[in-house]
SEDOSE-501638 format. One line per field, with one value per residue (C-alpha): residue in one letter; x, y, z; residue number from 1. Coordinates in pm, whole numbers, plus 50000, padded with zeros to 5 digits. Each point is the difference from the previous one (the first is absolute). Layout:
// SEDOSE-501638
resn (a:...)
X (X:...)
Y (Y:...)
Z (Z:...)
resi (NUM:...)
END
This chain:
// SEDOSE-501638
resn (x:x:x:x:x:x:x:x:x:x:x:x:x:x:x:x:x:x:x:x:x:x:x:x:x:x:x:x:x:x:x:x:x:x:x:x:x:x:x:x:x:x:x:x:x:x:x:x:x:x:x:x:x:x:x:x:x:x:x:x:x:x:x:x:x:x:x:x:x:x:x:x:x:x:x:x:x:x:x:x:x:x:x:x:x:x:x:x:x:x:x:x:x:x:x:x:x:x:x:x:x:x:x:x:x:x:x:x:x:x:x:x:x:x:x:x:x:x:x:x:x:x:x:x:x:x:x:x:x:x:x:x:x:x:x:x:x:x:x:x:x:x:x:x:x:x:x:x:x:x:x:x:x:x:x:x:x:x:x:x:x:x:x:x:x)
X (50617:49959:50191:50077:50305:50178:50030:50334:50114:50047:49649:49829:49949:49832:49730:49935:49946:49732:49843:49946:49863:49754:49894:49932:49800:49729:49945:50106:50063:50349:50007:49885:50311:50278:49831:50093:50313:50210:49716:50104:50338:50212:50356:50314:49921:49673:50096:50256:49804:49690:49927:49986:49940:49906:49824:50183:49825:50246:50269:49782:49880:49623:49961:50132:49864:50099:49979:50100:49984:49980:49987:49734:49742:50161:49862:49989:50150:50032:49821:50041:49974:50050:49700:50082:50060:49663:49789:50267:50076:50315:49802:49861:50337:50167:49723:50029:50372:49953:49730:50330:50245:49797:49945:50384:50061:49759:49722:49648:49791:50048:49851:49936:49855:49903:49919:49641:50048:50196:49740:49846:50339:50115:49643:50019:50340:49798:50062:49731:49891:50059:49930:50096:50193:49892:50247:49816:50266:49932:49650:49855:49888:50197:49985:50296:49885:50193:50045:50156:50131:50049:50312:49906:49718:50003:49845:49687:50081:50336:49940:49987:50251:50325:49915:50291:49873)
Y (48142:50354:50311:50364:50184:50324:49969:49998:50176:49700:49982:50301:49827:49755:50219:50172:49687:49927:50309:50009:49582:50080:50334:49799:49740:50190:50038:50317:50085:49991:50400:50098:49754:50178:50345:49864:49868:50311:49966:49632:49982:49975:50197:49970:50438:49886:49711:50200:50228:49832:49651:49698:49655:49693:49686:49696:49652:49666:50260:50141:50392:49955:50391:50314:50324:50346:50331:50336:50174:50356:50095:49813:49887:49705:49967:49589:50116:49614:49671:49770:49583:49768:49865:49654:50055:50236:49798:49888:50227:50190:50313:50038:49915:50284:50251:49879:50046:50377:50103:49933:50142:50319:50006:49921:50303:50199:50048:50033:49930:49776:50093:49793:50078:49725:49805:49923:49609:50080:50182:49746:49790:50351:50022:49669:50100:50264:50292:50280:50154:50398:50110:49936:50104:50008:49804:49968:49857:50050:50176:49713:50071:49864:50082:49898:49947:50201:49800:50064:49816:50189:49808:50109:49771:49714:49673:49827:49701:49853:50113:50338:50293:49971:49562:49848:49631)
Z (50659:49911:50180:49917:49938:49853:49635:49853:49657:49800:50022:49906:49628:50129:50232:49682:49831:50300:50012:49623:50011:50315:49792:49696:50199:50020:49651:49910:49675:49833:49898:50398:50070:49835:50114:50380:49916:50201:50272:50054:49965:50312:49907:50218:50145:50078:50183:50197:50132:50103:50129:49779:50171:49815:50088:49966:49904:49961:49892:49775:50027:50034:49990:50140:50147:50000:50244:49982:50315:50076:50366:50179:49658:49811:49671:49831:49689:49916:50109:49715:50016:49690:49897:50082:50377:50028:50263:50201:50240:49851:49944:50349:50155:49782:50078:50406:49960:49795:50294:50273:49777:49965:50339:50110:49793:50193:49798:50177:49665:49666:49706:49714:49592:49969:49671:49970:50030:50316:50177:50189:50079:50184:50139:50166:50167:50192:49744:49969:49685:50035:49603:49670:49700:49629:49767:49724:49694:49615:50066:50199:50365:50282:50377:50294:50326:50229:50330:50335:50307:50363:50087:50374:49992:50215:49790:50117:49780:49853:49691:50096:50007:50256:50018:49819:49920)
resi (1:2:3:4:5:6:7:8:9:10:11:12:13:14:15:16:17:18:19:20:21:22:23:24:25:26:27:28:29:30:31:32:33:34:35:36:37:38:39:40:41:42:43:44:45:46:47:48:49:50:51:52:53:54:55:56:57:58:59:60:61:62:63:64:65:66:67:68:69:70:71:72:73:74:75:76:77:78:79:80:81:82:83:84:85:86:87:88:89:90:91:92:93:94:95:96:97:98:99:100:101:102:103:104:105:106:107:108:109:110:111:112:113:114:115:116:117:118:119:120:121:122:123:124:125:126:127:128:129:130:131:132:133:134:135:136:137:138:139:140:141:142:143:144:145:146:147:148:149:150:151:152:153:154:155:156:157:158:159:160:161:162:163:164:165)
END
């Protein structure tokens, strides 16, 4: 059984630990890693001033996502899932759960810079590509897919926005 709740502080080590594992999974290289390593670290200040839910698997913490909201656009500053729990749901439940959080906090759009291997996951949850964002690392060319969700959208399929499975 898998649900979603607020992430607690004695935690935070171990969403870093997930976000850095799920980065890693896709094969990027050790130096790009470390360069990241503020970027994916969740710290208590952070935590306490924007949402921080996790997904929890047999008491485990499958993953975790983060927001940060600013009047009505909510921005996914954080959707990570540990690589052995990818394909099993706990990364659409946590992005289900972000798009009602955002929206409970009145936002009217998500946006999401999304990692390249992400892309299509996001897609398939009925976000939109709007542009994208040049981060190329150590000279070599790479581009992030921004994406964005209308959280006033009604869904035309469960797996869209505003359908919690």
């Amino acid at each position: 059984m898998m649900f979603v709740r607020r992430a607690i502080p004695t935690e935070y080590d171990t969403l870093t630990a997930i976000a850095h594992a799920a980065k890693r999974h896709w094969g990027y290289p050790e130096a790009w890693i470390a360069q990241w390593r503020d970027l994916l670290t969740i710290t208590p200040t952070f935590a306490e001033i924007n949402p921080v839910h996790v997904a929890m698997r047999d008491q485990t913490i499958a993953g975790f996502y983060a927001l940060l909201i600013q009047g009505d656009r909510a921005a996914l500053d954080h959707l990570w899932v540990l690589p052995e729990h990818m394909g099993c749901g706990a990364g659409r439940r946590l992005f289900m759960h972000a798009l009602e959080t955002a929206k409970a906090h009145g936002a009217h759009t998500l946006t999401i810079e999304s990692d390249p291997h992400a892309e299509s996951f996001y897609l398939h949850l009925g976000a939109r590509r709007v542009g994208d964002r040049d981060a190329s690392l150590d000279g070599i060319p790479r581009v992030l897919p921004l994406l964005e969700v209308s959280l006033a959208q009604t869904c035309p399929t469960r797996s869209g926005p505003s359908c919690l499975p």
